[in-house]
DRENTOR-478034 format. One record per residue (C-alpha): residue number from 1; residue in one letter; chain; z, x, y. Coordinates in Angstrom, 1 decimal. Each point is the difference from the previous one (the first is absolute). Layout:
<rs>
R, i, aa, ch, up, east, north
R, NUM, a, A, Z, X, Y
...
</rs>
This chain:
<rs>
R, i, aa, ch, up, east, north
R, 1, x, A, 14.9, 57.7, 96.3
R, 2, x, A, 3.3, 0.0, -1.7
R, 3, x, A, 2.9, -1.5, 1.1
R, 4, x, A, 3.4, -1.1, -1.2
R, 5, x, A, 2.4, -2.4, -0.4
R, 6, x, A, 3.8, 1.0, 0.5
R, 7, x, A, 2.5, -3.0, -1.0
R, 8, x, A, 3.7, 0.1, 1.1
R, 9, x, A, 1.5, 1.1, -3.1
R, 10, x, A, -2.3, 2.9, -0.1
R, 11, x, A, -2.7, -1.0, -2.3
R, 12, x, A, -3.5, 0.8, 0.9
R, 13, x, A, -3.0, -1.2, -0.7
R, 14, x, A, -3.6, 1.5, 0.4
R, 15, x, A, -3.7, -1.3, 0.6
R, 16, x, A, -2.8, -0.3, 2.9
R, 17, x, A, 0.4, -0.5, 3.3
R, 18, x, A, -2.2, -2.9, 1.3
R, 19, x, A, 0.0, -1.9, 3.8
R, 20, x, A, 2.4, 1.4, 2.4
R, 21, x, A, 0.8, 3.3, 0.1
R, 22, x, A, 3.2, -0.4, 0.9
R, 23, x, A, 3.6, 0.7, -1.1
R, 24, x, A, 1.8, -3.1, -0.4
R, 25, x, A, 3.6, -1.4, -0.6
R, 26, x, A, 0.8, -3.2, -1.4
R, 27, x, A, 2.0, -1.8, -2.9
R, 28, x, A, -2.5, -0.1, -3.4
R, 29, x, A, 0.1, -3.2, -2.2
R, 30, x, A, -2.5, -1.2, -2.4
R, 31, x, A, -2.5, -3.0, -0.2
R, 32, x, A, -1.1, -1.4, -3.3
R, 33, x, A, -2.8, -2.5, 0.5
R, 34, x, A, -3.2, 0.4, -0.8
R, 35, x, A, -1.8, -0.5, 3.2
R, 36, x, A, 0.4, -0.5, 3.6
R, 37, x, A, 0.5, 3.3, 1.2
R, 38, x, A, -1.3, -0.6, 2.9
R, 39, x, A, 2.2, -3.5, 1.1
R, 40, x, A, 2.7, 2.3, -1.9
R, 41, x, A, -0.4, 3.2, 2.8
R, 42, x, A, -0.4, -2.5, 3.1
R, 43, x, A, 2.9, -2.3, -1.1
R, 44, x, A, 2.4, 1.0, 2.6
R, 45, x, A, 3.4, -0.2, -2.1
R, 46, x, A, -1.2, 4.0, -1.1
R, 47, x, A, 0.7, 1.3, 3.3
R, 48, x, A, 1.3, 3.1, -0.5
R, 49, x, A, -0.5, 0.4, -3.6
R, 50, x, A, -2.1, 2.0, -2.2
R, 51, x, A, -1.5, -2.3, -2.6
R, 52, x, A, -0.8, 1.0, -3.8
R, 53, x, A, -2.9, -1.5, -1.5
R, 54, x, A, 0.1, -1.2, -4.0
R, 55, x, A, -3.5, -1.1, -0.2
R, 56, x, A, -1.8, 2.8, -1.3
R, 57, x, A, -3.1, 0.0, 2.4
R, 58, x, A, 0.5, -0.8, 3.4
R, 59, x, A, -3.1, -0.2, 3.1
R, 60, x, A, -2.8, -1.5, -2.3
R, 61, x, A, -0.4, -2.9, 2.5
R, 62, x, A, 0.0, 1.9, 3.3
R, 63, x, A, 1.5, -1.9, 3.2
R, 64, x, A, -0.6, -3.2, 1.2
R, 65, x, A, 0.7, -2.4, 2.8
R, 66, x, A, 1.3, -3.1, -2.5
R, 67, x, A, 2.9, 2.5, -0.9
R, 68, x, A, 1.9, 1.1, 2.4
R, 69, x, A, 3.6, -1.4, 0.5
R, 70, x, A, 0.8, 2.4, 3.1
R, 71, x, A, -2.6, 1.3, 2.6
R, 72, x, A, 2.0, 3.3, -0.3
R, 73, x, A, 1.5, 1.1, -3.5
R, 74, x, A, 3.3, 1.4, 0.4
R, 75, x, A, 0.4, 1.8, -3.4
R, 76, x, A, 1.3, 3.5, 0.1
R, 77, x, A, -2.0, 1.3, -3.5
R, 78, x, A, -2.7, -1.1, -2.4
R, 79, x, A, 0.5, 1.4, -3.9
R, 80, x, A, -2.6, -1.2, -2.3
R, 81, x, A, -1.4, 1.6, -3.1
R, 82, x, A, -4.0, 0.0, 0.5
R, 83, x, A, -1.1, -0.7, 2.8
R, 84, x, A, -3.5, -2.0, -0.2
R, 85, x, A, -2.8, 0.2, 2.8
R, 86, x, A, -1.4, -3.5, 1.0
R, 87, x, A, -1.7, -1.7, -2.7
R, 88, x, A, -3.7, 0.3, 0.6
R, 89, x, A, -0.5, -4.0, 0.7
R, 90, x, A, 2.8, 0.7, 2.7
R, 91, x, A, -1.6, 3.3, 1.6
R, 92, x, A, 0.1, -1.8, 3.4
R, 93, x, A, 3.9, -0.2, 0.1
R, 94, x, A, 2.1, 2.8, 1.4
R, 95, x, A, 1.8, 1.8, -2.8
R, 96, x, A, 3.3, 0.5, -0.8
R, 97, x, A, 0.4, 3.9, 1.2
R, 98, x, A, -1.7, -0.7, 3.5
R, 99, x, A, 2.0, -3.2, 0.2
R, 100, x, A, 3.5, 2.4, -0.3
R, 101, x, A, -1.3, 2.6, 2.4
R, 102, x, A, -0.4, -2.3, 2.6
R, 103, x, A, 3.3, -1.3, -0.5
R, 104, x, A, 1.4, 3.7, -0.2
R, 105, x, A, 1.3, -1.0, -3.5
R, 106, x, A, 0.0, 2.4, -2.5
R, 107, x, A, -0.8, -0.4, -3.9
R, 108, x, A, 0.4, 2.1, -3.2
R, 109, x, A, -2.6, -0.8, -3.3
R, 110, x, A, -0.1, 1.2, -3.5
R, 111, x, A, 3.9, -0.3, -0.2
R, 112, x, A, 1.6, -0.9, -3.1
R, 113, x, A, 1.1, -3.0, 1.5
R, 114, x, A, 1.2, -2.3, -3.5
R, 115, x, A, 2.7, 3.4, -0.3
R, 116, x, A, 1.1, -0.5, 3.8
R, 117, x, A, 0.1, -3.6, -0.5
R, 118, x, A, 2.4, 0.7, -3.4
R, 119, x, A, 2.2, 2.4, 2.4
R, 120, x, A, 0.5, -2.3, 3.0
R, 121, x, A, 0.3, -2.9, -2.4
R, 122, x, A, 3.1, 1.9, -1.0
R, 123, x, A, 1.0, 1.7, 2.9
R, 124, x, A, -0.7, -2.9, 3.3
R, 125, x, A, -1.7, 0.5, 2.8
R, 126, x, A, 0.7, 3.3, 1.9
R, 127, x, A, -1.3, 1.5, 2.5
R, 128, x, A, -3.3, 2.2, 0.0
R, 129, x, A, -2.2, 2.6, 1.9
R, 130, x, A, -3.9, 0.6, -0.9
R, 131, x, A, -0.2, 3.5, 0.8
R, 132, x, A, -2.8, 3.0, 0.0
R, 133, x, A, 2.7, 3.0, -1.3
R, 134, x, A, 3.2, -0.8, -2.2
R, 135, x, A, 2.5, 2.2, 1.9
R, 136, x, A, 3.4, -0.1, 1.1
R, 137, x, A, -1.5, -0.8, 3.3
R, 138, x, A, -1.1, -3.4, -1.2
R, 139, x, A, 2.8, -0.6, -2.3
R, 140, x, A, 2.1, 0.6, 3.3
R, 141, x, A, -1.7, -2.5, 1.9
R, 142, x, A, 0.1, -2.8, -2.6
R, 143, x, A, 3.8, 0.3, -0.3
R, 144, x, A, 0.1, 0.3, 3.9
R, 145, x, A, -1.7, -3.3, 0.2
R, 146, x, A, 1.3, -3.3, 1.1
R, 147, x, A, -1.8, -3.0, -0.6
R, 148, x, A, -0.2, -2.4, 2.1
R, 149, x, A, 1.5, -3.5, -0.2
R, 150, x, A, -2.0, -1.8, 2.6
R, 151, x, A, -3.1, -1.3, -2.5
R, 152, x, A, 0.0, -3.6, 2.3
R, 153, x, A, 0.4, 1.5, 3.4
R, 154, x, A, -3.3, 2.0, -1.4
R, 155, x, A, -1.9, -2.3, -1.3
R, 156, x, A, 0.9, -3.7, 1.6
R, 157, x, A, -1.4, -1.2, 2.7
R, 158, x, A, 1.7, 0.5, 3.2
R, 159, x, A, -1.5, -2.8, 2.2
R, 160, x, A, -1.0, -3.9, -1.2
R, 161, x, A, -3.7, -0.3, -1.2
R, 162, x, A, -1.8, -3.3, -0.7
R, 163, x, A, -2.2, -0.5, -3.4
R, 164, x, A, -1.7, -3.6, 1.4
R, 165, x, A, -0.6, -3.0, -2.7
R, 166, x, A, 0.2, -3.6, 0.6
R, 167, x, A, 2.3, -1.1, -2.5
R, 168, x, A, 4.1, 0.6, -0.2
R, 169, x, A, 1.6, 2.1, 2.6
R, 170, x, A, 1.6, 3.5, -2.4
R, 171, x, A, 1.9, 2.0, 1.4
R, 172, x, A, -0.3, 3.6, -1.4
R, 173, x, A, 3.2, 2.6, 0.5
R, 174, x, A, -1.3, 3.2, -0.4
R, 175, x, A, 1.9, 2.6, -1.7
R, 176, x, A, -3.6, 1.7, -0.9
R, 177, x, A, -2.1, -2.3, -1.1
R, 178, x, A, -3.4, 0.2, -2.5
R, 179, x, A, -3.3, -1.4, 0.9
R, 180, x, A, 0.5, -2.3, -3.1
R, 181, x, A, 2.6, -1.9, 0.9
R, 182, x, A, -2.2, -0.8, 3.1
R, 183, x, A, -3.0, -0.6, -2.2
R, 184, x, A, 1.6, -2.8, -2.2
R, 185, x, A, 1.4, -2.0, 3.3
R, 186, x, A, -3.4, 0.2, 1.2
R, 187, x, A, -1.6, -2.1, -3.0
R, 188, x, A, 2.6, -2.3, 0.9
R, 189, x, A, -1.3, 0.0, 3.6
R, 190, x, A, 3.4, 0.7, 1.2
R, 191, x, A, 0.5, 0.7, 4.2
R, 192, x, A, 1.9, 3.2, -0.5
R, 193, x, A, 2.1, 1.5, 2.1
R, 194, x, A, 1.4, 3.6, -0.9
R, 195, x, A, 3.4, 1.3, 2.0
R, 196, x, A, 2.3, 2.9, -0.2
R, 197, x, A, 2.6, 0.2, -2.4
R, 198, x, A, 2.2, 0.6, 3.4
R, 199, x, A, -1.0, -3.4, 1.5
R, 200, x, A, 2.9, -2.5, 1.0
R, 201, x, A, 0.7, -3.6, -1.7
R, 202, x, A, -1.4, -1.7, 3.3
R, 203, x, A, -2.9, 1.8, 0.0
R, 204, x, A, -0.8, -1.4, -3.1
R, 205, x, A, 0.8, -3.3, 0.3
R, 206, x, A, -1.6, -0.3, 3.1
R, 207, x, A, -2.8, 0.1, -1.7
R, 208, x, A, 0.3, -3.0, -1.9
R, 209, x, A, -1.2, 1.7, -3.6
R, 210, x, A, -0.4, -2.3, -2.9
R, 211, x, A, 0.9, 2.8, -2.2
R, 212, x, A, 1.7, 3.7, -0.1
R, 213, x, A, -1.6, 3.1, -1.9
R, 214, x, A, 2.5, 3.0, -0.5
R, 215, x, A, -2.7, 2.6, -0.7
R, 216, x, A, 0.2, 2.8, -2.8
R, 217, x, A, 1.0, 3.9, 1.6
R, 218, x, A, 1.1, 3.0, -0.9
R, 219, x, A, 3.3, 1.8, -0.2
R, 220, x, A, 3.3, -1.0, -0.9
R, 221, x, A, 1.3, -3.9, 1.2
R, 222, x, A, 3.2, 1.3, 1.0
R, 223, x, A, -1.0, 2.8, 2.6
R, 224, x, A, -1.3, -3.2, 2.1
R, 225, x, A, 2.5, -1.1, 2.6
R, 226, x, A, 2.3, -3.3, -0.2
R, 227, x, A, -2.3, -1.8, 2.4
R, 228, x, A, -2.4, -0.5, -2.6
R, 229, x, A, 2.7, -1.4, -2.5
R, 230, x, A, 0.8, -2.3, 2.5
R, 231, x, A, -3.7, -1.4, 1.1
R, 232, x, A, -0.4, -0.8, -3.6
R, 233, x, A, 3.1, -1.9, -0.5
R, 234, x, A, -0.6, -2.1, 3.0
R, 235, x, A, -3.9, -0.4, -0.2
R, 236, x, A, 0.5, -1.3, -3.8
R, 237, x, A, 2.1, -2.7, 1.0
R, 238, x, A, -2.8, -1.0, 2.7
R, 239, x, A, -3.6, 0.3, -2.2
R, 240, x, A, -1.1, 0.5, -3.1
R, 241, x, A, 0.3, 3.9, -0.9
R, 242, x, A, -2.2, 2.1, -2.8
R, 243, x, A, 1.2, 3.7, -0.1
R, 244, x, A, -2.2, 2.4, -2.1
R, 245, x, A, 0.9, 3.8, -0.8
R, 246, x, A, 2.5, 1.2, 2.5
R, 247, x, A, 0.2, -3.5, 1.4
R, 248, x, A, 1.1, -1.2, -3.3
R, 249, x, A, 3.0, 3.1, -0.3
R, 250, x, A, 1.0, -1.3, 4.1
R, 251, x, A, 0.0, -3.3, -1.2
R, 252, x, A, 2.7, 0.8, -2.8
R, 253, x, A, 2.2, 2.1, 2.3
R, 254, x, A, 0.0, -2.5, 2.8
R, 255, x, A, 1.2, -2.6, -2.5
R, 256, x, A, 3.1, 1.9, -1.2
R, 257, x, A, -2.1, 2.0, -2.7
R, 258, x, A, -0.3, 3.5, -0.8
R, 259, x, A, -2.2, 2.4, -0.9
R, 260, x, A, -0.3, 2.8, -2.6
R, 261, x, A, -1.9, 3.0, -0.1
R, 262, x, A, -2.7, 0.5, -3.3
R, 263, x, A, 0.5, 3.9, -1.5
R, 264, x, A, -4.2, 0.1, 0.5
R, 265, x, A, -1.9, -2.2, 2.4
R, 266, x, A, -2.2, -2.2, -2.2
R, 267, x, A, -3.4, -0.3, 1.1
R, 268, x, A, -2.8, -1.5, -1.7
R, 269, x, A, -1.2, -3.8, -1.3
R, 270, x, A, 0.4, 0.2, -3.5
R, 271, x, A, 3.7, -1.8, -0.3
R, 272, x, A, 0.0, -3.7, -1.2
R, 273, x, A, 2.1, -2.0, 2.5
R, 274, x, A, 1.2, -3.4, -0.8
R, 275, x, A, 0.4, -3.1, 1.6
R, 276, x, A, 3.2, -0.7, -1.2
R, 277, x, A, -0.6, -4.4, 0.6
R, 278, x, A, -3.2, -0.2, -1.6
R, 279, x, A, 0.1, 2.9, -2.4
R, 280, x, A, -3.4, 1.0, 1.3
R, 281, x, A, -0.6, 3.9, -0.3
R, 282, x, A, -2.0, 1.6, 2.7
R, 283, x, A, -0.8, 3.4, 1.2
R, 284, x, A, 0.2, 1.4, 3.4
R, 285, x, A, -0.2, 3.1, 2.2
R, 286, x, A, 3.6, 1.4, 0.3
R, 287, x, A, 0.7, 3.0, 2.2
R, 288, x, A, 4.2, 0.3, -0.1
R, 289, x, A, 3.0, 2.8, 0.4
R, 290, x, A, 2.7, -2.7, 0.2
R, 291, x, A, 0.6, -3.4, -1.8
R, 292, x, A, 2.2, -2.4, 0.5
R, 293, x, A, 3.5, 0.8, -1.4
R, 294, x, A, 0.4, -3.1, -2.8
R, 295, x, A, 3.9, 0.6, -0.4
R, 296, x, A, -0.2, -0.5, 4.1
R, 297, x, A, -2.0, -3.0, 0.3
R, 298, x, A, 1.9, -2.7, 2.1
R, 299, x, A, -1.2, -2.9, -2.0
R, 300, x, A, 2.0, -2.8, 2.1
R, 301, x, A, -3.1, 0.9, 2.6
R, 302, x, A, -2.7, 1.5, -2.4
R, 303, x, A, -1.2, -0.7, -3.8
R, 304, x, A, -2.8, 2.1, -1.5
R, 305, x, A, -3.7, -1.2, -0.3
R, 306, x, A, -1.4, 2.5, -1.9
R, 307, x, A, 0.7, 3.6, -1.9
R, 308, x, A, -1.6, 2.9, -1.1
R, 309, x, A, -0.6, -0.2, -4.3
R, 310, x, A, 0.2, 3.6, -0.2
R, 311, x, A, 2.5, 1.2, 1.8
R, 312, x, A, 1.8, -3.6, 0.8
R, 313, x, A, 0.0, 0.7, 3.5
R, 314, x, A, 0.4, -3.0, 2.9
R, 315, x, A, -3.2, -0.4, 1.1
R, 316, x, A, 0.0, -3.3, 1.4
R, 317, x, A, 3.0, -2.2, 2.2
R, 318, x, A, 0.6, -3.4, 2.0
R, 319, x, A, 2.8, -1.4, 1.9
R, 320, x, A, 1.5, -2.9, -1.0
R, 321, x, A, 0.7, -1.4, 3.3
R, 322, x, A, -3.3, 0.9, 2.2
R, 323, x, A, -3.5, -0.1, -0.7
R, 324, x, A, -0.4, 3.9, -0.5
R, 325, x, A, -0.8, 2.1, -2.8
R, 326, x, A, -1.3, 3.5, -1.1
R, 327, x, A, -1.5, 2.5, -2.2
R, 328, x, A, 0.2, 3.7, -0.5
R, 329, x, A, -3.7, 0.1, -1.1
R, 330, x, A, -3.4, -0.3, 2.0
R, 331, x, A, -1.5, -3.5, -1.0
R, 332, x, A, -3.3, 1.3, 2.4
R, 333, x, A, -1.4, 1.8, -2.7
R, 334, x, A, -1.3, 2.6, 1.9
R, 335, x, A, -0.4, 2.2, -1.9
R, 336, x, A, 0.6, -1.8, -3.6
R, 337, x, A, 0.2, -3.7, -1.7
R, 338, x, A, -0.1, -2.9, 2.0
R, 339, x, A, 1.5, -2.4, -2.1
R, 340, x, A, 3.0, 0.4, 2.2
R, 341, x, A, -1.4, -1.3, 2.7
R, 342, x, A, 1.7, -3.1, -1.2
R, 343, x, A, 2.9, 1.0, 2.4
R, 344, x, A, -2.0, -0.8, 3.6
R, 345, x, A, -1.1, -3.4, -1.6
R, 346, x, A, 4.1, -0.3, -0.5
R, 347, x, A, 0.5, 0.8, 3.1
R, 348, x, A, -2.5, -2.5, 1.9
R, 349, x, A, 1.0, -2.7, -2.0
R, 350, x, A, 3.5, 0.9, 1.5
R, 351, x, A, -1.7, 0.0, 3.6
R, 352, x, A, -1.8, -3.4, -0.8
R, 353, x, A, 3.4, -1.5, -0.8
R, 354, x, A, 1.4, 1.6, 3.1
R, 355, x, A, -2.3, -0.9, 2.8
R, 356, x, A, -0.4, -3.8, -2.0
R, 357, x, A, 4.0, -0.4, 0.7
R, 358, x, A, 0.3, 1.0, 3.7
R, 359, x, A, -3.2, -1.7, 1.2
</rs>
């Protein structure tokens, strides 16, 4: 059936209805990779938005078990162009529509979606409602709408969780954490244990970890409270430290850094990033509303690793003092290039050094 698309600022946008049923709220951005739309939907920093698809045909390879990033997807909205049944050497997998009405989720096909990628490319992120009637009903309920700014408390864990291995201890903070990040510790046979982003500084080092993950999430860094700040500023001075994503943007503020907010979420693997030491040029899955603010970089703490060749963006920091760093992108490659991967071998090598000194 036909359904709509309202955005904030009035525009609206037409096509079919596919999964849910459902009205929905949420804020709309856009994703421009190529693939992965299923890590994409199940990556947990989308909760609550409504997420634009730029790859013309979207469903071909159904859903599988190797994909998932999140048991439960917490995206508001699917908008895709064509929508594709499974691929006939895939027939077995659940597709795409039944995969979104389980989840109550809502999507729209046959949308011009390159002319609503053009408008929110000049307009930002806004909020959005997929609708059955355009009315001043619905337009009344998308202004009335408040959205919500408590992504981590959805999506994080609230209790400590173990992911076994025999090698180095990792601690993993979870401010909502994707399966990949998980995956790549396990090839290092890591003993993983995952905790609440509300745990204490004891709790933690009672554990005697060997190293300290500060997971990717969703939201904005700053509507976390000063408790999390403050873990981070003690933990770095205690064991080595790798924030990715969110992790990397609470790593800056808790160092005296700050952050700025991009005029449309970039999201999408098709940025050349750059290892600013080696001059080696990588790309990476990068899913980002905020950046760190270079003219508020506290560089008697911090000094850049890498940046963004497109838009010159920090995409990469280390302390000078401690044996921390971060990056703004996801070096699991889930869903996209591997190469930077590079940044877990970084941080091992770190551990090795670590545990090698205080043995």
């Amino acid at each position: 059936m036909e359904r709509h698309l309202i955005l904030e600022d009035g525009t609206v946008f037409s096509g079919q209805g596919f999964g849910a049923p459902a009205t929905t709220f949420g804020e709309i951005i856009f994703d421009t990779a190529s693939s992965g739309y299923q890590e994409t939907i199940t990556n947990p920093i989308y909760d609550g938005q409504m997420i634009v698809f730029a790859m013309p045909v979207v469903g071909a390879d159904g859903i599988h078990a190797e994909a998932y990033e999140s048991i439960n997807p917490k995206i508001r909205g699917m908008i895709v162009h064509d929508l594709a049944e499974v691929s006939t050497n895939r027939q077995r997998r659940m597709n795409l529509d039944r995969f979104l009405q389980q989840h109550n989720i809502p999507g729209l096909a046959q949308v011009d979606t390159r002319k609503l990628i053009r408008h929110l490319r000049e307009t930002g992120s806004q909020k959005a409602t997929i609708v059955d009637v355009v009315d001043d009903h619905a337009r009344d309920q998308l202004a009335a709408t408040v959205l919500t700014n408590k992504q981590v408390q959805n999506t994080a864990t609230p209790k400590a969780y173990a992911n076994p291995g025999r090698g180095f201890h990792i601690i993993v903070i979870d401010f909502g954490l994707k399966h990949g990040i998980l995956r790549v510790l396990g090839d290092y046979d890591a003993n993983v244990t995952v905790l609440p982003y509300t745990t204490s500084v004891d709790e933690v080092l009672t554990l005697d970890p060997d190293g300290i993950i500060l997971s990717t999430g969703p939201g904005n860094p700053e509507d976390l409270p000063e408790s999390v700040l403050t873990l981070i500023r003690v933990l770095q001075t205690k064991v080595p430290m790798l924030g990715i994503g969110l992790g990397h943007e609470l790593f800056a503020l808790a160092n005296n850094s700050a952050l700025a907010t991009l005029p449309a979420e970039y999201h999408g693997m098709n940025h050349p990033i750059q290892e600013i030491i080696s001059k080696e040029i990588i790309y990476a899955r990068q899913g980002r509303g905020y950046v760190v603010d270079p003219d508020e970089l506290d560089s008697k703490k911090l000094f850049v690793t890498h940046r963004d060749l497109i838009d010159h963006s920090i995409q990469g920091l280390r302390h000078r003092e401690y044996p921390a760093f971060s990056v703004q992108f996801f070096p699991d490659g889930a869903p996209g290039p591997e190469e930077a991967k590079r940044v877990f071998l970084d941080f091992f090598e770190t551990v090795v050094d670590y545990v090698q000194k205080n043995n």
